[in-house]
Every structure is written in C-alpha cells, then in structure tokens.
One Martini backbone bead per residue (centre of mass of N, CA, C, O) as a GRO file, in nm:
protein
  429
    1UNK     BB    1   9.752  12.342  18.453
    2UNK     BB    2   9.984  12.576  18.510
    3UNK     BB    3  10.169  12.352  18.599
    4UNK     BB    4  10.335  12.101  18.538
    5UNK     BB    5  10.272  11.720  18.534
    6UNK     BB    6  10.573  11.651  18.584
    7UNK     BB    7  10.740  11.375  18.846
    8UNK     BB    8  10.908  11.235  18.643
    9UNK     BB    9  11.115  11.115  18.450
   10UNK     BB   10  11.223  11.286  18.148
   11UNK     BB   11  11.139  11.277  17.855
   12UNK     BB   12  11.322  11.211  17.527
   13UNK     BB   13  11.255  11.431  17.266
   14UNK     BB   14  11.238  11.453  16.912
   15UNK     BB   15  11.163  11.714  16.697
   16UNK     BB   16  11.006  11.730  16.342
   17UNK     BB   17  10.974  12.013  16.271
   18UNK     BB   18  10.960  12.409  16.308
   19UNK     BB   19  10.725  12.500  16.285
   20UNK     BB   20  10.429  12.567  16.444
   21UNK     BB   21  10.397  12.280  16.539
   22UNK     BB   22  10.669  12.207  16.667
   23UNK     BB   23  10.667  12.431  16.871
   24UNK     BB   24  10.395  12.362  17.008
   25UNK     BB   25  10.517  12.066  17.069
   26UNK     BB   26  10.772  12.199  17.271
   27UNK     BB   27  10.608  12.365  17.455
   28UNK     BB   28  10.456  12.173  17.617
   29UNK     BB   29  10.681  11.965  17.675
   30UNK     BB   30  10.840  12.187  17.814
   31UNK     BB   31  10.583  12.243  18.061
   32UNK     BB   32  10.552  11.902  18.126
   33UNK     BB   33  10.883  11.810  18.151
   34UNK     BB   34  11.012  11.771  17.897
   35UNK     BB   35  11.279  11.669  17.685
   36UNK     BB   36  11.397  11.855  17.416
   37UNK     BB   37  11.648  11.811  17.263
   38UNK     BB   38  11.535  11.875  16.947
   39UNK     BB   39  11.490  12.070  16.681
   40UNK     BB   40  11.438  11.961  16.340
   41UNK     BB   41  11.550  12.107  16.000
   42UNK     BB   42  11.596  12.086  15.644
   43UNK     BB   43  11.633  12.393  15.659
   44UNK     BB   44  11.887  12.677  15.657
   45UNK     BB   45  11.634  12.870  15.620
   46UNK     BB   46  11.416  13.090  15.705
   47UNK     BB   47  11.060  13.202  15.515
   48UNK     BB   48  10.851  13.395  15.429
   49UNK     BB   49  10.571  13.226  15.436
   50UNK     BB   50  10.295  13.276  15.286
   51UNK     BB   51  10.025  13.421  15.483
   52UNK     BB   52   9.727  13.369  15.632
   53UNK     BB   53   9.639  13.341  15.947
   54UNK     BB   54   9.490  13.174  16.243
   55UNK     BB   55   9.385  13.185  16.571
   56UNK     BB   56   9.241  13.046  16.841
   57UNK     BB   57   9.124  13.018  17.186
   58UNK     BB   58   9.226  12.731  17.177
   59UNK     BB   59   9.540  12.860  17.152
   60UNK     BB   60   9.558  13.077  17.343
   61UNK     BB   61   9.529  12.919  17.582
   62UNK     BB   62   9.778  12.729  17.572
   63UNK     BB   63  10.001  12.945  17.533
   64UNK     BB   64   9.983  13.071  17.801
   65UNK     BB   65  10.029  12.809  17.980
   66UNK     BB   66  10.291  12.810  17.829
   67UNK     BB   67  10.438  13.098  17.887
   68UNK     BB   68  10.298  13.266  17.665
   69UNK     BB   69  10.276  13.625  17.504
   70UNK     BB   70   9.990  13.648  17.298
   71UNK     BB   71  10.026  13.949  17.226
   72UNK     BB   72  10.240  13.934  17.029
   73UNK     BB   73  10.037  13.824  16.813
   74UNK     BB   74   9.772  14.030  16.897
   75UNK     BB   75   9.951  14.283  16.735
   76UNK     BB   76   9.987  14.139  16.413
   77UNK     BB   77   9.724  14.150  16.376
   78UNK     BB   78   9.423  14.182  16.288
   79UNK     BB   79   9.193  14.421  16.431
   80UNK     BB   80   8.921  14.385  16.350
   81UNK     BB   81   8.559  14.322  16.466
   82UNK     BB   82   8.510  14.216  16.186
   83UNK     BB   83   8.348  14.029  15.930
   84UNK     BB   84   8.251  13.996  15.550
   85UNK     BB   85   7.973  13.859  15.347
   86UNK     BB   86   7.943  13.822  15.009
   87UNK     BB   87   7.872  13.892  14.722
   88UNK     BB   88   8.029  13.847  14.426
   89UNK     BB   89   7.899  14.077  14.206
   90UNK     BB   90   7.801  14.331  14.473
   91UNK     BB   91   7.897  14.282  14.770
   92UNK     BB   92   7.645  14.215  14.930
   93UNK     BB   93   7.569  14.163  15.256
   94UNK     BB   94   7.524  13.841  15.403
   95UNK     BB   95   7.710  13.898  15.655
   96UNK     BB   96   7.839  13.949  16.003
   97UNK     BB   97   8.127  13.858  16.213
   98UNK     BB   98   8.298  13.814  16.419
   99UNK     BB   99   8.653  13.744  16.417
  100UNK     BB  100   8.651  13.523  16.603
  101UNK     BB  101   8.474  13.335  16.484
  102UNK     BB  102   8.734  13.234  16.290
  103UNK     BB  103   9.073  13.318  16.367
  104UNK     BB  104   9.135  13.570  16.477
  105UNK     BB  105   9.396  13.695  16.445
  106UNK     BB  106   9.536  13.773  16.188
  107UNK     BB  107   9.849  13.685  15.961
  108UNK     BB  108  10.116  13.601  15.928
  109UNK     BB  109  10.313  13.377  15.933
  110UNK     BB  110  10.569  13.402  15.939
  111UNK     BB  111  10.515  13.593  16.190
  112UNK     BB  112  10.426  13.372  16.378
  113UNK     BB  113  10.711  13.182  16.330
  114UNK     BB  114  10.868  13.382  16.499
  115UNK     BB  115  10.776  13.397  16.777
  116UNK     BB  116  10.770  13.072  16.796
  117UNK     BB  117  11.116  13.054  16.769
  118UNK     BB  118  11.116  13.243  17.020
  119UNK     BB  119  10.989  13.085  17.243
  120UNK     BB  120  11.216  12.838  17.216
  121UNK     BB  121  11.458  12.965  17.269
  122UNK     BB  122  11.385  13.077  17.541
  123UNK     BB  123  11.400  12.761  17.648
  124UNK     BB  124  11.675  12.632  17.539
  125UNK     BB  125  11.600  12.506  17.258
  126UNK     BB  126  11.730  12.348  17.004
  127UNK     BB  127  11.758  12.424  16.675
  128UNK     BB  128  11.818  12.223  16.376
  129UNK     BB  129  11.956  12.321  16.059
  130UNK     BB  130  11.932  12.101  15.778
  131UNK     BB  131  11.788  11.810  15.888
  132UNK     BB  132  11.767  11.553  15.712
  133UNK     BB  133  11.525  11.294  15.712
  134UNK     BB  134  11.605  10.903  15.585
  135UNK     BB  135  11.490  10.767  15.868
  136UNK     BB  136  11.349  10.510  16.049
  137UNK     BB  137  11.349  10.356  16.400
  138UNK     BB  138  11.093  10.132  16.565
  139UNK     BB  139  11.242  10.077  16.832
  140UNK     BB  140  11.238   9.902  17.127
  141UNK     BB  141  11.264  10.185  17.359
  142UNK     BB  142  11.469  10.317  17.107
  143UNK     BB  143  11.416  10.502  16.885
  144UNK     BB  144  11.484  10.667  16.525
  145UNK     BB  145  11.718  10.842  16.334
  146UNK     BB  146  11.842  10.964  16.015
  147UNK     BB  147  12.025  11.153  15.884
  148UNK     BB  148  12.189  11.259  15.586
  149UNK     BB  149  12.419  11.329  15.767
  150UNK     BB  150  12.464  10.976  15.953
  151UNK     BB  151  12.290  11.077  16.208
  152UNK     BB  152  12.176  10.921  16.509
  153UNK     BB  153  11.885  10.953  16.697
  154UNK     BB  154  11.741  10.911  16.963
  155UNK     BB  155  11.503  10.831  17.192
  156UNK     BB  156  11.144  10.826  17.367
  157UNK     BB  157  11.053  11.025  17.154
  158UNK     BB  158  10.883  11.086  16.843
  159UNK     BB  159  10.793  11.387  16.657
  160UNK     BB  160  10.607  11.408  16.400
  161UNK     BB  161  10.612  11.805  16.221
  162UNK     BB  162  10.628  11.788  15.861
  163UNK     BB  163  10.406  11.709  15.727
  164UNK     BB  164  10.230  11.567  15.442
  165UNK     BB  165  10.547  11.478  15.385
  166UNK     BB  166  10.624  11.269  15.578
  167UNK     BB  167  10.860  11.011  15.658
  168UNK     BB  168  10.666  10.877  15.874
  169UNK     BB  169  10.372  10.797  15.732
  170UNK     BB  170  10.503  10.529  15.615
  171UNK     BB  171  10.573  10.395  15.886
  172UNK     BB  172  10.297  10.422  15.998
  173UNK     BB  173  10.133  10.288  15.761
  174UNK     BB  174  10.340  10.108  15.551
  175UNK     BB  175  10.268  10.318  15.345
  176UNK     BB  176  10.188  10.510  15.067
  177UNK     BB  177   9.981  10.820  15.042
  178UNK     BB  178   9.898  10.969  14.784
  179UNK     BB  179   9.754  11.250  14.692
  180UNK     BB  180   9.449  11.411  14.624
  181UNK     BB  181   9.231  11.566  14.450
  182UNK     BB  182   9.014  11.855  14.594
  183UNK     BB  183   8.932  12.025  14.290
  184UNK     BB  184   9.097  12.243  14.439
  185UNK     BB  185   9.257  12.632  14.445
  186UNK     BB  186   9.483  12.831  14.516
  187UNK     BB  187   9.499  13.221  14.491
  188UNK     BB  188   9.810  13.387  14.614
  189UNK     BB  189   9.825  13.719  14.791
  190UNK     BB  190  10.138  13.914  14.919
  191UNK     BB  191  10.157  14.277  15.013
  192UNK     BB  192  10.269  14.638  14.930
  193UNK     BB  193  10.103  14.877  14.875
  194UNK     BB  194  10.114  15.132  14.685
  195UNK     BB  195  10.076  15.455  14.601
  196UNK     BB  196   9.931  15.433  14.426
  197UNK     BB  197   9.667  15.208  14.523
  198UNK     BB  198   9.587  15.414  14.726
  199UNK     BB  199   9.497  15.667  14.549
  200UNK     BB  200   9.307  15.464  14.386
  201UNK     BB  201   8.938  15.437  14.414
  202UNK     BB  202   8.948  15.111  14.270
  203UNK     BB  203   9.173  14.984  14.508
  204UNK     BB  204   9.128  15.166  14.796
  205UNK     BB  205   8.861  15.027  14.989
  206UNK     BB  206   9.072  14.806  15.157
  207UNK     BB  207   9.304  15.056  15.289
  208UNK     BB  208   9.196  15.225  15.529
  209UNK     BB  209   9.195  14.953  15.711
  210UNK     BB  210   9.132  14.686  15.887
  211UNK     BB  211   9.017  14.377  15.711
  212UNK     BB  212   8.732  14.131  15.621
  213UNK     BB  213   8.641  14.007  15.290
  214UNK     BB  214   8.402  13.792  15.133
  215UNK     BB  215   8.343  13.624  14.846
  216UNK     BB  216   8.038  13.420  14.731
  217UNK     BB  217   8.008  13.182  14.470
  218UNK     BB  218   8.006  12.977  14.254
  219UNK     BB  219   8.280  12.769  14.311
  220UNK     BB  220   8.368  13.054  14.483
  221UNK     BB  221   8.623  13.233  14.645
  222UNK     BB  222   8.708  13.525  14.850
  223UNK     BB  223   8.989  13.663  15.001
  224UNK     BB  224   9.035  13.983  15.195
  225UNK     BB  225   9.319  14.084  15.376
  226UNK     BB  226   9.394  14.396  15.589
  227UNK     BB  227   9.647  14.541  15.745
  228UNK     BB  228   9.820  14.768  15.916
  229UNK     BB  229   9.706  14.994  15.827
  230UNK     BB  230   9.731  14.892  15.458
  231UNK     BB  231  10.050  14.794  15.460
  232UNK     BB  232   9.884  14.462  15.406
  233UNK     BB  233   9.792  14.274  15.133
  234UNK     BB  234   9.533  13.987  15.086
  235UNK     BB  235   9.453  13.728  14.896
  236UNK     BB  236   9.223  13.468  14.756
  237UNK     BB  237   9.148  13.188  14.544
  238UNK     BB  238   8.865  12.944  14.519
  239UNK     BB  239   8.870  12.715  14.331
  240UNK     BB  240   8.831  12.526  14.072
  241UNK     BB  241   9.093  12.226  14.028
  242UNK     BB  242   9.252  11.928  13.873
  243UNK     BB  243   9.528  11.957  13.896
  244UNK     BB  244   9.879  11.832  13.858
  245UNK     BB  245  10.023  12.005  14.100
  246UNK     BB  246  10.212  12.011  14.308
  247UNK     BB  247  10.255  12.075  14.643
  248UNK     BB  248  10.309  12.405  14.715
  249UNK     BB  249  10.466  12.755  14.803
  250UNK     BB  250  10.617  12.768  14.493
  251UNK     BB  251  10.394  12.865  14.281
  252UNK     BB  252  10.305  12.968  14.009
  253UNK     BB  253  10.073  13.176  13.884
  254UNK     BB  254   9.795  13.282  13.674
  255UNK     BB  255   9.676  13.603  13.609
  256UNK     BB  256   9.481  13.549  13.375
  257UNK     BB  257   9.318  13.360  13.515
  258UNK     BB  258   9.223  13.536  13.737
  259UNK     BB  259   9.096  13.765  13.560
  260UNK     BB  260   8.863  13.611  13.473
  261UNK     BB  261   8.757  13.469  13.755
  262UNK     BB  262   8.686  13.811  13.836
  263UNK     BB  263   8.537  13.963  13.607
  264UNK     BB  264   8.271  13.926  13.803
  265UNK     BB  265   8.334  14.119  14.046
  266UNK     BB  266   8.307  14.291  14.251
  267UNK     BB  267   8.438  14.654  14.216
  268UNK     BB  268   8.574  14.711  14.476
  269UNK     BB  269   8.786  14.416  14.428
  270UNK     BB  270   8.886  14.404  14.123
  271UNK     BB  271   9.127  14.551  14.068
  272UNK     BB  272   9.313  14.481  14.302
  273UNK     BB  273   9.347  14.182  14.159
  274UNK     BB  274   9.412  14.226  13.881
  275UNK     BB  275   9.685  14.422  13.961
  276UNK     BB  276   9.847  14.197  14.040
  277UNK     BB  277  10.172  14.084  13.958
  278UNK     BB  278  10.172  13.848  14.140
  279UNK     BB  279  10.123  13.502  14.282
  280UNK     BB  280  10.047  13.212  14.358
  281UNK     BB  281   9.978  12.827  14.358
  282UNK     BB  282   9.747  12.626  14.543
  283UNK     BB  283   9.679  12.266  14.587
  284UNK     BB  284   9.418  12.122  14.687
  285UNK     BB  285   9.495  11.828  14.882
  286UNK     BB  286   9.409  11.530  14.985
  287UNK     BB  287   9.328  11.320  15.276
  288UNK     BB  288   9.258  11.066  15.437
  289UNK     BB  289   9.197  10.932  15.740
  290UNK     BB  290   9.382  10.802  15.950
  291UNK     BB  291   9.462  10.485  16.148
  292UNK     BB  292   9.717  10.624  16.224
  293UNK     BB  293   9.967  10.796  16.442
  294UNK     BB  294  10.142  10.550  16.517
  295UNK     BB  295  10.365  10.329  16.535
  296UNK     BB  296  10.381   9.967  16.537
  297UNK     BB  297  10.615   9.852  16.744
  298UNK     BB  298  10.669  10.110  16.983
  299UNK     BB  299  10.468  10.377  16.978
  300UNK     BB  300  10.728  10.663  16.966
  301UNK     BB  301  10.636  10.720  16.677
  302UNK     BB  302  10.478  11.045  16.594
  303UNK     BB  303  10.197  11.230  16.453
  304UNK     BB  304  10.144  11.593  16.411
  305UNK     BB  305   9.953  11.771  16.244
  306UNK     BB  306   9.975  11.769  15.877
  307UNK     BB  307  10.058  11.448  15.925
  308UNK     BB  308   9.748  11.369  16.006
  309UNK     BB  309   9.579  11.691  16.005
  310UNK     BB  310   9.476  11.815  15.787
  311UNK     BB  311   9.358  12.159  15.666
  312UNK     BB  312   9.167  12.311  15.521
  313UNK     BB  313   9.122  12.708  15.493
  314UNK     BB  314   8.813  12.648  15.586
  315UNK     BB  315   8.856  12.641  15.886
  316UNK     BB  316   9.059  12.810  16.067
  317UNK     BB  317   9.250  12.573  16.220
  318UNK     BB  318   9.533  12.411  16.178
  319UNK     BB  319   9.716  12.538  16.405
  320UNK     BB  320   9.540  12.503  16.649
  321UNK     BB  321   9.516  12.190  16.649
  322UNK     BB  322   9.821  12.156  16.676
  323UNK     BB  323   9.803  12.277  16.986
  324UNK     BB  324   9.615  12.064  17.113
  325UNK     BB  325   9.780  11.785  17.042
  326UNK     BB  326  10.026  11.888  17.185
  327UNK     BB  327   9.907  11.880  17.463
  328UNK     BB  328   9.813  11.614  17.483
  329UNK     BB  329  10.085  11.490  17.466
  330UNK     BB  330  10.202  11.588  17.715
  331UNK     BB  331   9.983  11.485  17.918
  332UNK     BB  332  10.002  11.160  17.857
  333UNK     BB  333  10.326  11.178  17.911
  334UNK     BB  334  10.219  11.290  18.168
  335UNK     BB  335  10.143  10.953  18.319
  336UNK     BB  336  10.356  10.826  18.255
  337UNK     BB  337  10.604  10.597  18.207
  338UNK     BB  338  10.881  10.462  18.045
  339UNK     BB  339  10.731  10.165  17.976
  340UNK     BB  340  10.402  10.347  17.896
  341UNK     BB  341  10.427  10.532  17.625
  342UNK     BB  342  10.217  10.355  17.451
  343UNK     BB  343   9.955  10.471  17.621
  344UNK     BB  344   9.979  10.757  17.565
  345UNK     BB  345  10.002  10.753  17.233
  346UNK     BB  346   9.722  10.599  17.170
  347UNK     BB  347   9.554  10.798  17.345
  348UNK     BB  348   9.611  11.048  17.161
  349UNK     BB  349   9.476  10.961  16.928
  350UNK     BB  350   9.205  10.907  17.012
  351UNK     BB  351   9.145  11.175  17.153
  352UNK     BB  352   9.196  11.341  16.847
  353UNK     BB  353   9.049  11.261  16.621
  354UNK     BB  354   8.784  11.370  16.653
  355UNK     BB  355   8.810  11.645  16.674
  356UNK     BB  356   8.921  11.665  16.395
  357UNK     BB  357   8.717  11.581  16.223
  358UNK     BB  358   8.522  11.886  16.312
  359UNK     BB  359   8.723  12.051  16.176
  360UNK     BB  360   8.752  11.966  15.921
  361UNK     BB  361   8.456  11.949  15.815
  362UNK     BB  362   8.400  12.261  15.884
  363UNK     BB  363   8.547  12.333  15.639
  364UNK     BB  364   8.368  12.177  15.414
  365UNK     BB  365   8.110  12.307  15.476
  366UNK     BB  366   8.177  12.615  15.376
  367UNK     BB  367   8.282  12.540  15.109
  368UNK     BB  368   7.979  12.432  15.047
  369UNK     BB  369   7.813  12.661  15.073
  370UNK     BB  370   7.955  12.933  14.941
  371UNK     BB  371   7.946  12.772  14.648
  372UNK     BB  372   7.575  12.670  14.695
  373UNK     BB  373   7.393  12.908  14.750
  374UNK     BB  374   7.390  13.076  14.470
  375UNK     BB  375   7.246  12.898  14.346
  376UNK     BB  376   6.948  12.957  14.151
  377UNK     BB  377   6.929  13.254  14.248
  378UNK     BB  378   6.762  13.543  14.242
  379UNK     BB  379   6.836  13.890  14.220
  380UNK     BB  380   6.622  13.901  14.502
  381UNK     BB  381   6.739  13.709  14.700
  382UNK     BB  382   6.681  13.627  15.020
  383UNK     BB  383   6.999  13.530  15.270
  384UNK     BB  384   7.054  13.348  15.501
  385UNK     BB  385   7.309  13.442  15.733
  386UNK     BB  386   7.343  13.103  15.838
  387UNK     BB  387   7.437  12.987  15.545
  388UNK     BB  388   7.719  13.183  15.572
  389UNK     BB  389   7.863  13.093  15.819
  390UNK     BB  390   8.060  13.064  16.043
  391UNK     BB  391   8.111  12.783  16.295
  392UNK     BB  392   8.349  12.778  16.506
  393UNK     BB  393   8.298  12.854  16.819
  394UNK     BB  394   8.261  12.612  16.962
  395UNK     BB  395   8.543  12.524  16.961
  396UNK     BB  396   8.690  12.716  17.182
  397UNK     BB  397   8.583  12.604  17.479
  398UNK     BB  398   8.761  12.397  17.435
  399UNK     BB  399   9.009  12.229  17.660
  400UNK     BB  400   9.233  11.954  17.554
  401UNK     BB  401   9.360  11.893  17.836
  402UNK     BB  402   9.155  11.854  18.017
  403UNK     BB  403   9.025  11.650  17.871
  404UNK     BB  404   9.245  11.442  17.900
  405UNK     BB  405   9.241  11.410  18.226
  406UNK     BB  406   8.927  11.335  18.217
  407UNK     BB  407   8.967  11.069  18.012
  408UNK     BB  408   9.221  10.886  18.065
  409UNK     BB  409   9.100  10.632  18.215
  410UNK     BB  410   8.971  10.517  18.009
  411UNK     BB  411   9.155  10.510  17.773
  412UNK     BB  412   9.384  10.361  17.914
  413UNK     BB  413   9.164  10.105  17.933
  414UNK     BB  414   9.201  10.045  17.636
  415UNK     BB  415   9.464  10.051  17.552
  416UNK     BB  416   9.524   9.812  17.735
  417UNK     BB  417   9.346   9.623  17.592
  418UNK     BB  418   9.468   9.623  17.296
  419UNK     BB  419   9.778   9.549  17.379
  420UNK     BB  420   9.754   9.261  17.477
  421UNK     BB  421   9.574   9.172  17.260
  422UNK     BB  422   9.758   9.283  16.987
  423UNK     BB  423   9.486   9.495  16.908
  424UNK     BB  424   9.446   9.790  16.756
  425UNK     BB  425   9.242  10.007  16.688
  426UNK     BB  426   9.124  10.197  16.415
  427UNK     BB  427   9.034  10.534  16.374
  428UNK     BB  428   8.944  10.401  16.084
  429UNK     BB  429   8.830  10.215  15.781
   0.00000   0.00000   0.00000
C-alpha cells in the first residue's frame, strides 16, 4: 500500500466540497492514481472556523501513506501528554488516559484545514472557490452537476463531501432527510488570553502549559483545551437543549446562560469560562443512518464524511473517519474498471457502513456515560475510572485500506450478485 495500486486508465473524478473530508478524499485518490479535476467549494474565501480538532492514529497512517508530512499538523496540536477526567463541582481527578487515547494531537480546526489545503494545492490539484452546486445529473455513465453560473461538470465520480446539507443526500436518498434535534447543545469558545487573564489566579489555571480536561456533571459536561504553551484557550460546554436554532458555525451564544449553567463548576475552571466575553452556540442535530451513500441509477455520485456519518464531539472520531472512507474509497476504485465504477462505489458503502456506527457509538456512549456516572451518587462515593474513561484506543489499529484489499473479493461478489438482482440491499432498515 505504501504506492498508488491503481495500473488502470485513471478515473476522472470531481470532489464537492473542500473541508477537512474532500481535502483527504483529494489525497487518496490522488495517491491510488485517480485523476480529481476540480475540487469545488461554494465559499470564496476559507475563514478560521470551530475550534478543537484531532485526529487519531488510524487518520496519521493513512495521510503518512499519501504522501503527507503530518509533523506539520502534531507540531501545531496540543503536546500534553495526558487528559484528566474531573468531577463537575470539585475538580476531583476521576480518571487520567494518555492523550492519544482521545483524538490525539488536538488543535484549531481552522489550523489543520490550512495544511490539508496546502497539501492538496501542492499536489497540482485546482480547488475552485465560489462554486455553489445547485443540480445533479444521475446519468450512466458520466454523471454531472451544475454550479450556480450555470457551468456543468462531468466525470467518473462524483463525491459529495459538503457536509450534512449537502444536496447529493436528497438525490442520493431520494427524499429530504431534516435532522432533528439530539436534545443536546455546545457552547463554545475559543480565543487568546489576556495579559490580565494569565495574571488573574481565579482564572489562568489551565494557563501556564498545554492541557486537557473535562468536568463531568449530571446531564452536561466541559471540555477545556490549553495549547501553544497558553497561547490559545478553548471550552466547550455540552448541555442538555431542545431548541431549534439552526445547525450553524456562526450563532452567538448566550453567555448568561452559559453562567448560570456552570455556577457551580470546579472553581479551578469557572472564572475563566464566566469570564469570557462571547461563545458560540451550536445545536447538535441527529441524523438516523443513511440506507445508502451512493446515487440510484449510475451509482457514481457518492457521499463521504458529515455528508453520510456525521459524528456526536464525543467521539473524537469525525474527521478520523472522513480519512478512512476517503482510503476505502480510493482503494476500491483502484480495483475496478471504469465500466464497474458501480461494484467500487456499492463495495464502499458495504465496507464503511459498519465501522463508522461503531465510531459513531463510542460517541453516544460517552457522552451517556458522563452525562450519568455521577447521578444518585453521595460525595464521598469512588468511581471506577473505567466508567468514565475514552475508549477510543480500539479504533486505532484498524488500517481501513489494508481492510478493504482483505475484504474486497467477498464484498466484490456480494455487490455483484445484488446488482445483477437489480435490488441493493439497504445498509440500515
């Protein structure tokens, strides 16, 4: 695997949206020998969005393998060497796990979406900013879209990696899917301390080097991430919340509630996020698992990372998972011809499906785990530090190409017979 394995004409493929996932779906397939003409993205201008990130060891062996130096991106994470799991009122330390343990190297999003955009760009590979998709044609075999301007694009494969709103999901499902809510909300901050707020003993804390740590409370937890040696603080705050605001990255938070809902948090942490001058809000909506990632009729335009298997934040997985499906998919077009562009594509949902609602899982159960070790329980109660620990380590060995080569002639021939049948099995009922 260590080079490209596609000997075949190259497939021509245009990649739809230019984020974390279409970057390392770019890399991919352009490392297994696939030509992607364009990489098309509806902004005209990238803006440091979000906050923290990471990736996990099953995302660093894959982008080591295309090609990427990603030193560049653990130089610019989090260096701590653990995280600590507290109680929500008192700080006390209930659990401590190796830092890889969770998402390895944490960091600005924004931050490692410049180097995966300065990787694809030294690949020679076009992103074009400005093109909003507003159409999908279908067609075998040479599917299409068209932009705004009026401009239509053909290939091989299409591959929607615009996010949960993308509009391959209503083509490729047939029907619109509006998410709903998952009764849960973050606010989120992230920003650069002041010179009084280092000065400050109530609030610079977690300031004097990279850290990470989590309080953990009846029905809500935070997330506190220190990095570049206190340069740059960052909370999250995971309540319960049924509103309906939009699914956004730009909605203002309401740091009043926000105060309310941590008056009694660890007094370690509760100034600083008290004190902090605007947040964020963003509504965690669901998504039930798609029955399918791939179009109906050419089965060349397909859907990958948030467009398909959205991840809760508790799972430190979304991004991972993107590099993985990106893998898998590369791997199994590096396998076919182009006149079975559609056993590639069929093989990939098969293979992905399930891996990722394992991922997708381990978020829900942390997040249900933490929400409510410490209900009904009297303060002087220990808790087993497994009960509240990350279980992410698992996921790691997993090298989801290597998988897919293993793997390939059984699904090969699942897809072939289910195709001929002229009935796809659904990936979920």
């Amino acid at each position: 695997m260590d080079k490209p394995t596609r000997d075949k004409t190259p497939l021509r493929v245009v990649v739809v949206g230019a984020g974390l996932g279409g970057c390392a779906t770019t890399l991919a397939l352009h490392h297994h020998g696939h030509k992607v003409v364009a990489v098309l993205d509806k902004v005209r201008e990238f803006q440091r969005l979000g906050d923290s990130l990471g990736l996990g060891e099953n995302a660093y062996r894959l982008l080591a393998r295309w090609g990427c130096n990603v030193k560049e991106i653990q130089d610019i994470g989090n260096q701590s060497p653990t995280m600590k799991i507290r109680r929500w009122h008192d700080g006390k330390i209930l659990a401590e796990q190796p830092l890889m343990d969770m998402a390895g190297y944490i960091g600005h999003r924004g931050d490692y979406h410049d180097i995966f955009l300065k990787w694809v760009r030294e690949r020679g590979i076009p992103i074009r900013m400005g093109c909003e998709v507003v159409a999908y044609d279908d067609s075998d075999p040479s599917p299409s879209l068209t932009l705004a301007s009026s401009e239509v694009l053909t290939a091989d494969v299409i591959v929607a990696c615009d996010g949960i709103k993308s509009l391959a999901r209503h083509l490729v499902l047939g029907a619109r899917d509006d998410p709903v809510s998952s009764g849960y909300a973050c606010f989120r901050a992230y920003f650069e301390p002041s010179e009084e707020m280092k000065a400050d003993p109530r609030r610079n804390a977690f300031l004097k080097q990279d850290s990470v740590n989590f309080w953990i409370g009846p029905d809500l937890h935070v997330v506190q991430n220190t990095l570049r040696g206190g340069r740059e603080f960052n909370w999250i705050l995971t309540h319960k919340d049924d509103g309906d605001v939009p699914e956004s990255w730009f909605q203002p938070g309401d740091m009043e509630e926000v105060r309310r809902l941590v008056s009694d948090i660890d007094p370690a942490i509760r100034e600083a996020i008290m004190s902090t001058e605007k947040c964020l809000d963003w509504k965690i909506c669901y998504r039930n698992p798609l029955p399918t990632w791939v179009s109906p009729n050419s089965h060349r335009i397909v859907l990958l990372g948030d467009s398909c298997h959205a991840h809760l934040p508790t799972s430190a997985q979304g991004a991972s998972q993107a590099c993985e499906s990106a893998g898998v998919l590369a791997v199994c077009l590096s396998l076919v011809d182009g006149e079975n562009v559609k056993i590639a594509t069929r093989a990939y949902e098969k293979l992905r499906f399930s891996r990722t609602r394992v991922s997708q899982t381990h978020g829900e159960d942390l997040r249900d785990r933490w929400h409510n070790v410490l209900k009904n329980t009297h303060e002087g109660a220990e808790i087993d530090p497994e009960m509240v620990k990350i279980k992410n380590r698992p996921l790691y060995a997993f090298d989801a190409e290597h998988d897919a080569l293993d793997s390939w002639n059984d699904v090969a021939t699942t897809v072939s017979q289910e195709l001929a049948r002229g009935n796809i099995l659904p990936l979920t009922s």
